[in-house]
N, C-alpha and C positions, 0 to 999 in steps of 0.2 A: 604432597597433595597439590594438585590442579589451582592454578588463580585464575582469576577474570584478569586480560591482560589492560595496561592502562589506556591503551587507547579508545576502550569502551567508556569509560568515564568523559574524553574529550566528545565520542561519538555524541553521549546522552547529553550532554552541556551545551551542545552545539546546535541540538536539532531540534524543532521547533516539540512543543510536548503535545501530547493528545487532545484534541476538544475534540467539542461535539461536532467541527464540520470537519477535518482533518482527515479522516481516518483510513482515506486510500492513501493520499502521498505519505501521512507517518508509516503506517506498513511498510512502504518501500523503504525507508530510511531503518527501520528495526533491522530486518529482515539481513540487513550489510551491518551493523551492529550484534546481530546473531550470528553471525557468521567471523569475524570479527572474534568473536568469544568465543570458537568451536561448538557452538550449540545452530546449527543449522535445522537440525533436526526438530526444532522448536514449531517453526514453521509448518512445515511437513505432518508435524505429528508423527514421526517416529523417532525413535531413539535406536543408538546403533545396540545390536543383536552378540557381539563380543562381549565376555562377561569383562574383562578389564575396561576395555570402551566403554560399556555402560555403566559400570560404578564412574567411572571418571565425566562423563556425561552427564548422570544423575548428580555428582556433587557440583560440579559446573552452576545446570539447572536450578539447584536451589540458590546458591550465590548470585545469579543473575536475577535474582526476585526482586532486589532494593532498588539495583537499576532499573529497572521495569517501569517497579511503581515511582521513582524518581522520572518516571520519562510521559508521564502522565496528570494531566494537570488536576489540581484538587477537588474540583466537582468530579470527577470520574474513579478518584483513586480508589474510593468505597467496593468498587467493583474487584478489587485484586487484595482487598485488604485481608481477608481471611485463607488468602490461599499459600501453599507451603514451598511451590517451585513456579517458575516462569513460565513453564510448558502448561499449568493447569492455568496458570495466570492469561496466558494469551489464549487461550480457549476461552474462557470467561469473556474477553474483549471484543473476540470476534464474533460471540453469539450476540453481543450486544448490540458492536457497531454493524454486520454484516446482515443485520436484522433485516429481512426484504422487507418493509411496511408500504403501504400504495404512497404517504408522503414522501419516505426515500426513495424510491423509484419516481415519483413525481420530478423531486427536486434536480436529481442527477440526471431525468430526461433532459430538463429545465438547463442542469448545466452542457449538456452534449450540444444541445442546439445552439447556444449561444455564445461559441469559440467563437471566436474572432483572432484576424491572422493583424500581428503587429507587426507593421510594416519596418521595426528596427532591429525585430529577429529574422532569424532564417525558418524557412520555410517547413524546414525539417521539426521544429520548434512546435508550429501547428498541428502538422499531422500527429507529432508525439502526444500532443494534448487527443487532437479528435482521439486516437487511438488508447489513451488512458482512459478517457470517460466514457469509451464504448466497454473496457475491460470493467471498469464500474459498475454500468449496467447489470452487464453479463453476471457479474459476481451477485447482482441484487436478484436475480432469476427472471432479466429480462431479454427477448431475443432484439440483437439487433442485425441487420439484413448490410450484407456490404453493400446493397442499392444503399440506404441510409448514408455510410463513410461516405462511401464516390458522392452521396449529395454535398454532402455538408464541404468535402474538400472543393467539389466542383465551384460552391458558391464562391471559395475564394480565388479560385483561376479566373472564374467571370468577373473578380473585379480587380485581378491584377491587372498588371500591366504585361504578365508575359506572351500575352495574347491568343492563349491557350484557351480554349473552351471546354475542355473535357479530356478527362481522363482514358487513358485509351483500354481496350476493352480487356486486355493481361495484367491490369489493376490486380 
């Protein structure tokens, strides 16, 4: 029979656990822990369609429920606590956290606008953030307009030092 291999235990030990403001970067970090344990399909929502892949799939699935709820901090655990596989488990979490409400799109407007480029990373650093917290949005059911990115990136060309003022129009 199928095991969860060990380096999903170092994955879930290592990576910070779920709260309440978490829940885009833990996603990315599951998501390569799912993957990891041959359950990609967690994600996705489907399971593979071969009956031997999916009994082996399905035993996976439910083996990977403990890490789950191990990778979830205690005020939250309540939410996965009655369920039987990972795959119902992560569905329960994302209706939770991915809940569009006007505060969460508030806050995450609140975080988009207020990147700031630190001048001791690279630049790429930045735009990877602008462009996470636009996918945030997005996922909260809200549009964001590439005029928006080009602002937000431009504000930090006008205050670099590369002397660049804007982004050129193939952005």
């Amino acid at each position: 029979m199928a095991t969860i291999p060990s380096i999903v235990t170092t994955m879930i030990t290592t990576n910070p656990k779920l709260n309440h403001s978490n829940w885009f970067t833990w996603i990315k970090k599951m998501k390569m822990v799912f993957l990891a344990a041959g359950l990609d399909g967690i994600v996705s929502g489907s399971a593979p369609s071969d009956k031997t892949q999916k009994d082996r799939w399905d035993h996976l699935n439910a083996l990977m429920l403990p890490y789950l709820y191990m990778a979830i901090e205690e005020d939250f655990q309540y939410l996965v606590e009655d369920e039987d596989s990972a795959s119902s488990a992560w569905t329960k979490l994302k209706d939770h956290f991915q809940c569009s409400t006007l505060g969460a799109r508030m806050v995450a407007r609140k975080e988009f606008y207020d990147i700031t480029h630190d001048p001791n990373r690279p630049i790429s650093h930045y735009v990877q953030s602008v462009l996470a917290a636009k996918s945030k949005l997005v996922s909260l059911g809200c549009t964001i307009t590439d005029t928006e990115v080009m602002h937000q990136e431009n504000d930090l060309l006008s205050q670099s030092s590369l002397g660049i003022s804007h982004f050129p129009k193939a952005y």
